[in-house]
matplotlib code that plots the C-alpha trace (Angstrom):
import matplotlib.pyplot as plt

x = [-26.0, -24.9, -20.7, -20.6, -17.8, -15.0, -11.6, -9.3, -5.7, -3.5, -2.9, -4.7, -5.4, -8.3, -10.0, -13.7, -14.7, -18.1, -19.4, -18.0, -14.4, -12.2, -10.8, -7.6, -6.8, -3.2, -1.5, 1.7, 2.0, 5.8, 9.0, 9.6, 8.2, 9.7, 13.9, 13.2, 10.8, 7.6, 7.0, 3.6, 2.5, 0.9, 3.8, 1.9, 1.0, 3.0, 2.7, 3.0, 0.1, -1.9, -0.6, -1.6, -5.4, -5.4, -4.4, -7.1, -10.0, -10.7, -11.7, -10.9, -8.3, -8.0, -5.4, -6.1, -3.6, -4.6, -1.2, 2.7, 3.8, 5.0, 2.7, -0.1, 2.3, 4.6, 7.6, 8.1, 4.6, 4.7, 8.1, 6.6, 2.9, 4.9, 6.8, 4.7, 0.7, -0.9, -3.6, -5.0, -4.5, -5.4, -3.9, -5.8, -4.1, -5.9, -4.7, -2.0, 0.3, 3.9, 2.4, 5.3, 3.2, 1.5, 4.8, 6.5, 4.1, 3.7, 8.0, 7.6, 5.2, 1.6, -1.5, -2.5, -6.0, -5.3, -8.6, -10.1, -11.0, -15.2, -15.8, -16.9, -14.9, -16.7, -14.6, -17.2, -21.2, -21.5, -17.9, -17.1, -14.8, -14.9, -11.6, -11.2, -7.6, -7.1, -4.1, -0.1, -1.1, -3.5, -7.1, -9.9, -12.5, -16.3, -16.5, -19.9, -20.4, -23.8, -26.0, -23.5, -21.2, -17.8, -16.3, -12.4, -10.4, -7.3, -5.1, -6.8, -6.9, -10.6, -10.8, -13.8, -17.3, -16.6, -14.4, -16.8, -19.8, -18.0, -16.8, -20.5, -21.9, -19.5, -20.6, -24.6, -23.6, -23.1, -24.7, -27.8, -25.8, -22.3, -22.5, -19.2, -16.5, -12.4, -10.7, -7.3, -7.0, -3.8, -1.1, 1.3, 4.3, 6.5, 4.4, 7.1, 10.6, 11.2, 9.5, 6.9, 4.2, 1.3, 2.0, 2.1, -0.9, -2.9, -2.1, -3.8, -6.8, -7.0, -7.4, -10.3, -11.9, -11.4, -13.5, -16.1, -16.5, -16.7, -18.9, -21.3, -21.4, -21.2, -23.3, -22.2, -23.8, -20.2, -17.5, -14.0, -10.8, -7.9, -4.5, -2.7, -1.6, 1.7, 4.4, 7.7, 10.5, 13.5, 15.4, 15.5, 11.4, 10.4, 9.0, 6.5, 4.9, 4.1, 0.9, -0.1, -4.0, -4.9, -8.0, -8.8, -8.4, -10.5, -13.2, -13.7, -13.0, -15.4, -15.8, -16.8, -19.2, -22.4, -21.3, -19.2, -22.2, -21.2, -18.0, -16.1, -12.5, -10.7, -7.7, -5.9, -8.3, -11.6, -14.5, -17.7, -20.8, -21.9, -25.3, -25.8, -23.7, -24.4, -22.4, -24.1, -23.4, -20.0, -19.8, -18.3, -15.6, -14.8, -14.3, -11.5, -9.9, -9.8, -8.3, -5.9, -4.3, -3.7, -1.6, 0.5, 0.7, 2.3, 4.7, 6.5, 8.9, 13.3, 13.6, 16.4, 19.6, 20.6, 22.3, 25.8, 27.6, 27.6, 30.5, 29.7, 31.7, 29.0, 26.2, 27.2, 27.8, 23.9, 22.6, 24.3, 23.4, 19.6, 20.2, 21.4, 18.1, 15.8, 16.9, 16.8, 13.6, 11.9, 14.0, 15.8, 12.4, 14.0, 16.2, 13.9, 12.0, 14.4, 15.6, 11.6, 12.0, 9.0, 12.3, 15.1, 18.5, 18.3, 20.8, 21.2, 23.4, 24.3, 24.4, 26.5, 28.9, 28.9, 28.7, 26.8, 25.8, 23.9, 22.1, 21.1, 19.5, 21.0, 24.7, 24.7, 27.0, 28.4, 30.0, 29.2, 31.2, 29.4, 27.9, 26.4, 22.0, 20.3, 16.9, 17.2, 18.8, 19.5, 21.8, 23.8, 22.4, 19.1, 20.5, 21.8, 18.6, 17.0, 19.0, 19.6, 15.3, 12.7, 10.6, 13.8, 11.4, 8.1, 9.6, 12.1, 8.7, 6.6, 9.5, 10.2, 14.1, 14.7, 14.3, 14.1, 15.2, 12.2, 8.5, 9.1, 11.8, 9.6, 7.6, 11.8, 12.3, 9.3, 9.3, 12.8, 11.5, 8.8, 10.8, 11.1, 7.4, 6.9, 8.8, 7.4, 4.2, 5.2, 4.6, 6.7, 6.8, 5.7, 2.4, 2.4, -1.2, -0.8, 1.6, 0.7, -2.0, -0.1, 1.9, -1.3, -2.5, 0.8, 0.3, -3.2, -1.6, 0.8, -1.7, -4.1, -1.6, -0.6, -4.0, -4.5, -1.4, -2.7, -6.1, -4.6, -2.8, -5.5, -8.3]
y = [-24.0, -22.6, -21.3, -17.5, -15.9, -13.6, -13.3, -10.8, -11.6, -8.7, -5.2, -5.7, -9.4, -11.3, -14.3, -14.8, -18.6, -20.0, -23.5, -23.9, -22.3, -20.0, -16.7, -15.2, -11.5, -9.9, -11.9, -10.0, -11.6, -11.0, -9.0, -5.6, -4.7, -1.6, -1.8, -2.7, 0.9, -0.7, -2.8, -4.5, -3.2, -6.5, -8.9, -11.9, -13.8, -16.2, -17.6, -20.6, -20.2, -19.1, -21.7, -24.5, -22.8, -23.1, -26.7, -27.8, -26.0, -28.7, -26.1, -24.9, -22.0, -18.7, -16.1, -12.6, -10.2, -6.2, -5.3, -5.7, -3.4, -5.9, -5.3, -6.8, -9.2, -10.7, -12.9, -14.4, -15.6, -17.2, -19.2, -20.8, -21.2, -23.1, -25.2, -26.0, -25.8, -29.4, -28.6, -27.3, -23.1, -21.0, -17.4, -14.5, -11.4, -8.5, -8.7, -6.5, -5.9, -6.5, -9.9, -9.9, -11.3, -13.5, -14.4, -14.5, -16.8, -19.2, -19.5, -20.7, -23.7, -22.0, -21.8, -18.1, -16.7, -13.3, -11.2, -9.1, -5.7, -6.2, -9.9, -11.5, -14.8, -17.9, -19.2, -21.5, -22.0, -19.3, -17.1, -15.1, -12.2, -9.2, -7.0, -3.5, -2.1, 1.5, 3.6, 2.6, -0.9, -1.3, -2.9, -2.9, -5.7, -6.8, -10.0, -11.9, -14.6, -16.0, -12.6, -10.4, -8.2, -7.0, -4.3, -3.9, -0.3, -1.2, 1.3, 3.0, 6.7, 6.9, 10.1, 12.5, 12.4, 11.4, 8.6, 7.3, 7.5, 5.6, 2.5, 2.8, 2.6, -0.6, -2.2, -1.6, -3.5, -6.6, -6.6, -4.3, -3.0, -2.6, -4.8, -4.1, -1.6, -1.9, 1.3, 2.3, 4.7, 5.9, 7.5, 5.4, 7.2, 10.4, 13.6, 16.1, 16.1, 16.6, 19.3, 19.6, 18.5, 21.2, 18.8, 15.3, 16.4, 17.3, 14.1, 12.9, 14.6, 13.9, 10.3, 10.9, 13.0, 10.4, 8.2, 10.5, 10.9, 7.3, 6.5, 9.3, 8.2, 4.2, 4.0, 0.3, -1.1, -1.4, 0.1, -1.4, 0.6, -1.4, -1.4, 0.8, -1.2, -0.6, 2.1, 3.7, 1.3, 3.2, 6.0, 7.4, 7.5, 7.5, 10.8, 10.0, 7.9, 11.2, 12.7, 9.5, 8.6, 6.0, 3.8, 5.8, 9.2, 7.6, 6.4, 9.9, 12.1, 14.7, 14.3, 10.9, 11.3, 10.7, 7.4, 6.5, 4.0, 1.8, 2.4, -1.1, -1.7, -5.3, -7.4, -10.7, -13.3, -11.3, -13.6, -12.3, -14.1, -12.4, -13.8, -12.2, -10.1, -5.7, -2.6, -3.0, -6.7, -6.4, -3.2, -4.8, -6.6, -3.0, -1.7, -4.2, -3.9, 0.0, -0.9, -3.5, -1.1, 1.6, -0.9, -1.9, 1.8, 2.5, -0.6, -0.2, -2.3, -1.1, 1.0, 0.1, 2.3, 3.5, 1.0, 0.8, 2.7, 2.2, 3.1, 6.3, 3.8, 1.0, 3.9, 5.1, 1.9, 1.0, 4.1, 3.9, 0.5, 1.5, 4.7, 1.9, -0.7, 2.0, 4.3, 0.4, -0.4, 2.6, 3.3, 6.6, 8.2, 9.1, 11.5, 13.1, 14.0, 15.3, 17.5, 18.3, 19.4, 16.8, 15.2, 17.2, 16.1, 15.1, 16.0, 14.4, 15.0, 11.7, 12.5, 9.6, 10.3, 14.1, 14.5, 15.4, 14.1, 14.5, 12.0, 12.4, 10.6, 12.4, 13.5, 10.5, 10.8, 14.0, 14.3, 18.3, 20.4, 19.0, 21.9, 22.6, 22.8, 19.6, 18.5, 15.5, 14.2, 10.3, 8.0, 6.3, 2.5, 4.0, 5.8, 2.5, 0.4, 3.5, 2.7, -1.6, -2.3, -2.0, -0.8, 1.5, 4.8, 3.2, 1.7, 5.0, 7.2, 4.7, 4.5, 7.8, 8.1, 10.9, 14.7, 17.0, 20.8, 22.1, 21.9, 21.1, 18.8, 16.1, 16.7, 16.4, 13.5, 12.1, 12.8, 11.6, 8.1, 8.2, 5.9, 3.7, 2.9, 2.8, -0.1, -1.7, -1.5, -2.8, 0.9, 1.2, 1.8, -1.5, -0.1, 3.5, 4.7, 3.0, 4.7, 8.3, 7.8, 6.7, 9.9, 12.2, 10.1, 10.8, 14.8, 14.9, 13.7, 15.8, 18.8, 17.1, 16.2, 20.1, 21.3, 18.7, 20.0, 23.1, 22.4, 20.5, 23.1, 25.6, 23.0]
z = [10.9, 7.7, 8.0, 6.7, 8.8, 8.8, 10.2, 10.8, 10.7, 11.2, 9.7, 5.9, 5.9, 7.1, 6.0, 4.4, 4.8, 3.9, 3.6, 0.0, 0.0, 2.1, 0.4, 2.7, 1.3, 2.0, 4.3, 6.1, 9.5, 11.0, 10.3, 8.7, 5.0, 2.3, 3.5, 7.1, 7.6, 8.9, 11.6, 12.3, 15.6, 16.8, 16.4, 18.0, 14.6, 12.5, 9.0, 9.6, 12.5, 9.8, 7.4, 9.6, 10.0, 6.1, 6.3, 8.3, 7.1, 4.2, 2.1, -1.2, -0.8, -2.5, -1.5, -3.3, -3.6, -3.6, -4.8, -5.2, -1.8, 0.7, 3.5, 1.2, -1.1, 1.5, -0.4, 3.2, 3.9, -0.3, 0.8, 3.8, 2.3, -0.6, 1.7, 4.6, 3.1, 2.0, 0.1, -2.9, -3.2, -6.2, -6.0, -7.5, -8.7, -11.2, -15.0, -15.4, -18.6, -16.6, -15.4, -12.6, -9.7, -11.7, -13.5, -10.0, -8.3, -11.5, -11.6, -7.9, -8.8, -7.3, -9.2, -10.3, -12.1, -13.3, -12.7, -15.2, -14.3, -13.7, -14.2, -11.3, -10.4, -8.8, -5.9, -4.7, -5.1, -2.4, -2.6, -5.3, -6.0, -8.6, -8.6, -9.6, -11.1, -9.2, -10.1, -9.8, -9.8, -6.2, -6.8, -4.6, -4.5, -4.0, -2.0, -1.6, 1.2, 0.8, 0.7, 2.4, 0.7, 1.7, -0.1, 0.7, -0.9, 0.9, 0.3, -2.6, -2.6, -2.9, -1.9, -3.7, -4.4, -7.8, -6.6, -4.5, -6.9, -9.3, -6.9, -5.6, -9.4, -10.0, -6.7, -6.9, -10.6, -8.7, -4.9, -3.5, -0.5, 1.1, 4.3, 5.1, 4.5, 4.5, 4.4, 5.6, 8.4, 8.6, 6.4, 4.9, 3.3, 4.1, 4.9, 5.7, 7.3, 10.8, 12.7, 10.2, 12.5, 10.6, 7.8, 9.3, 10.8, 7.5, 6.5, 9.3, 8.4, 5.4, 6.0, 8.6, 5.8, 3.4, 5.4, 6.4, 2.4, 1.8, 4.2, 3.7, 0.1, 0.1, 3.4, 4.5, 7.2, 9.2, 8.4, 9.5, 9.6, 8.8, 7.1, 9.2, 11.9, 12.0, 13.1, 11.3, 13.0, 11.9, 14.2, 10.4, 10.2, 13.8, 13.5, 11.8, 14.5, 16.2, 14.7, 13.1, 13.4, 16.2, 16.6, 19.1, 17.1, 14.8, 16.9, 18.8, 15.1, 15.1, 11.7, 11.7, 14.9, 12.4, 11.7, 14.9, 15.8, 12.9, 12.6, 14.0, 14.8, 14.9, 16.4, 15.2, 16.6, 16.0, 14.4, 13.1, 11.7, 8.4, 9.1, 12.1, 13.4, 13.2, 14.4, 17.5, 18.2, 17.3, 20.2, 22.7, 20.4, 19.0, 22.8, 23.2, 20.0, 21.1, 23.9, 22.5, 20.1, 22.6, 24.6, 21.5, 20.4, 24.2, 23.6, 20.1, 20.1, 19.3, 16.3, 13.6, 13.8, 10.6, 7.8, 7.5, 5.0, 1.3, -1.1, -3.5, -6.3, -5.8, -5.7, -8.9, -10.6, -9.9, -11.2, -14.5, -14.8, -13.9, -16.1, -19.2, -18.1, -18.0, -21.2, -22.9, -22.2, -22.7, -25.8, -25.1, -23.5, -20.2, -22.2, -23.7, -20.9, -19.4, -22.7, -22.3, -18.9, -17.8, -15.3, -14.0, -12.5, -9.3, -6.8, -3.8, -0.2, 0.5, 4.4, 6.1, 3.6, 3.7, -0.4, -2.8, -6.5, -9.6, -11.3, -15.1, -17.4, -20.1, -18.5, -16.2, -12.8, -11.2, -7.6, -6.9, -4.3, -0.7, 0.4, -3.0, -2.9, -3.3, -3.3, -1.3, 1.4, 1.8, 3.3, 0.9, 1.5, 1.0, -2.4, -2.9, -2.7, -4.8, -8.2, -7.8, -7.4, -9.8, -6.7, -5.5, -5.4, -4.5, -1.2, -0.6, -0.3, 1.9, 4.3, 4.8, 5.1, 3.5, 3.4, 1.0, 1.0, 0.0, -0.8, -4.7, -3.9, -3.2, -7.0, -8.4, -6.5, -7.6, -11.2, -11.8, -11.3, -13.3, -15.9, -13.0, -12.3, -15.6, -16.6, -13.0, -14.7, -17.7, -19.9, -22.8, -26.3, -27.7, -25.7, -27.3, -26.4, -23.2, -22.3, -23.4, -21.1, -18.6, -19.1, -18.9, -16.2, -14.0, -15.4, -14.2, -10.5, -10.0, -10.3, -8.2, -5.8, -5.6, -5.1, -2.2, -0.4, -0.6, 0.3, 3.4, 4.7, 4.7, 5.9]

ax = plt.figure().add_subplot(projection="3d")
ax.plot(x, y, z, "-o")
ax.set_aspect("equal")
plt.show()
């Protein structure tokens, strides 16, 4: 009997294995991911579990990579794939103009194919792959096992009609249907501070919309919610647990009632046959993943204190280095934003510390009076970790440690880091037209972002 199954793994990750080759997408099996904030909310799987699965498959193996965060691109699960796997691995990353996975992964000795944006890639006489860049650096992807197509958006805000009708247009280019659909079902970043529950809760929403509007426009034969299995393991974030969507709120969303019969949850260990299984054979596993995840969601396991305290001497010395690193590599264009008024200082309350700064591209470092308004308010080891990472920003917002003072405090913070995820992404002035888009592009999503808030709030 012909091999055409799929696995899942845990959170993101699960594993598509055929009679020719074995494709495992996003692997993040134990510990915490962005600065100790997330926790996986199934802890029972290992690396080196799955490791030794990949070892004795005998099959050709593939590991794609959606994007850089680390509960998709896990540097832990890369240092013990490269010490303890025996065989023969190809990793598979999209083309990208920084080329720092693919840079990464070549320096540490592993086999890379960059993927380019469209062009299907042949991973065995029956598995093949065709990625799709999405905005800040995620990808989605079309995956066909034998005659079955699995179509995984990860964490890609796919959100509209026009969103939709666009993947859908790029998939019908390759495969007749959608046989099954990965999408995540849970927000995964700061939504408000405390007590802001009308917020956390449109967030919520939103993401059961977001399905509803993907399904009603892709119509997949199954549809499997996945890449939010995890909960905010910080006393800093904990919050945020509170009105977070569960299986179970997805499963009974009024919303998503229409499609509820199709709509199929998984756990670590589930198996499926792409030959045969449907919605309804898979009914019963779906019931007991339900009821798995309850259980965990009941049994989160000790949440982080607080990091110790950082000294406002080494703060500052990392942002003017950043500041210098930054103003470099982008040749002086974080200045004039800011003279444009696209970036304004940022002041932030360091609160273990009971002071307040300002942070300047163009008038660097200033220690304000404490009690002075700010627009965010951060611990200084977070502040810390903001300045010294390429990714400082990027992880900071997906964690959640941190408040700000008021609605457009969060558009400040954001904006004032701009020059950071540009240089993550490799934008800069040897690129000029790619980045003026770049600049438009991030213009264009700040409105939209607005109107969405707005449109949340009033749904």
């Amino acid at each position: 009997m012909r091999l055409n199954q799929l696995s899942f793994v845990n959170h993101a990750s699960f594993i598509v294995e055929n009679d020719s080759a074995l494709l495992l997408v996003d692997p993040w099996l134990e510990g915490s991911a962005f600065n100790n904030g997330w926790n996986l909310l199934d802890q029972s799987t290992s690396s080196e579990a799955l490791i030794g699965r990949l070892n004795k498959s005998g099959l050709p193996v593939f590991i794609w990579f959606s994007h850089e965060h680390p509960d998709h691109f896990s540097v832990p699960f890369l240092r013990k794939f490269k010490d303890q796997f025996r065989g023969i691995a190809t990793f598979l990353f999209q083309h990208t103009l920084d080329k720092r996975v693919a840079g990464f992964l070549r320096k540490n000795g592993l086999d890379v194919r960059e993927c380019r944006a469209g062009v299907p890639v042949v991973l065995g006489p029956e598995l093949r792959i065709t990625v799709h860049p999405f905005s800040d650096g995620d990808s989605w992807c079309l995956i066909q096992s034998g005659e079955r197509s699995i179509l995984n958006l990860n964490d890609c805000v796919i959100a509209t009609e026009q969103q939709c009708r666009e993947v859908k247009a790029k998939v019908a280019a390759a495969a007749p249907r959608i046989d099954y659909l990965f999408t995540q079902f849970g927000y995964a970043s700061w939504v408000g501070n405390p007590g802001q529950l009308a917020e956390h809760r449109a967030a919520a929403r939103e993401k059961i919309q977001r399905i509803a509007q993907q399904v009603a426009c892709l119509r997949p034969k199954v549809t499997v919610p996945f890449a939010s299995f995890v909960y905010f393991s910080s006393e800093e974030n904990a919050y945020l647990n509170e009105a977070q969507n569960t299986p179970q709120d997805i499963a009974l969303a009024p919303e998503l009632g229409k499609w509820a019969p199709s709509i199929r949850f998984l756990r670590p260990g589930s198996r499926l046959d792409l030959e045969t299984d449907s919605a309804a054979s898979l009914t019963r596993e779906h019931e007991h993943a339900l009821v798995h995840w309850q259980g965990l969601l009941g049994q989160r396991g000790k949440l982080l204190p607080p990091a110790q305290q950082v000294p406002l001497s080494e703060i500052r010395s990392a942002f003017m280095k950043y500041r210098a690193q930054v103003g470099q590599t982008l040749h002086g264009l974080p200045r004039l934003l800011e003279s444009a008024r696209r970036i304004e200082p940022l002041v932030l309350y360091l609160s273990d510390l009971r002071l307040t700064v300002e942070v300047s591209y163009r008038h660097g470092w200033k220690v304000l009076q404490a009690d002075a308004p700010y627009a965010v308010s951060i611990t200084s080891s977070d502040a810390l970790f903001l300045f010294k990472n390429e990714y400082g920003y990027d992880t900071t917002q997906v964690n959640g440690r941190f408040r700000v003072s008021r609605q457009s405090a969060l558009g400040v913070f954001r904006r004032f880091f701009l020059p950071q995820r540009m240089t993550k992404n490799g934008y800069d002035r040897k690129r000029p037209l790619v980045m003026a888009r770049y600049l438009a592009r991030s213009a264009i999503a700040r409105a939209g972002r607005g109107l969405q808030a707005k449109l949340r709030l009033t749904g």
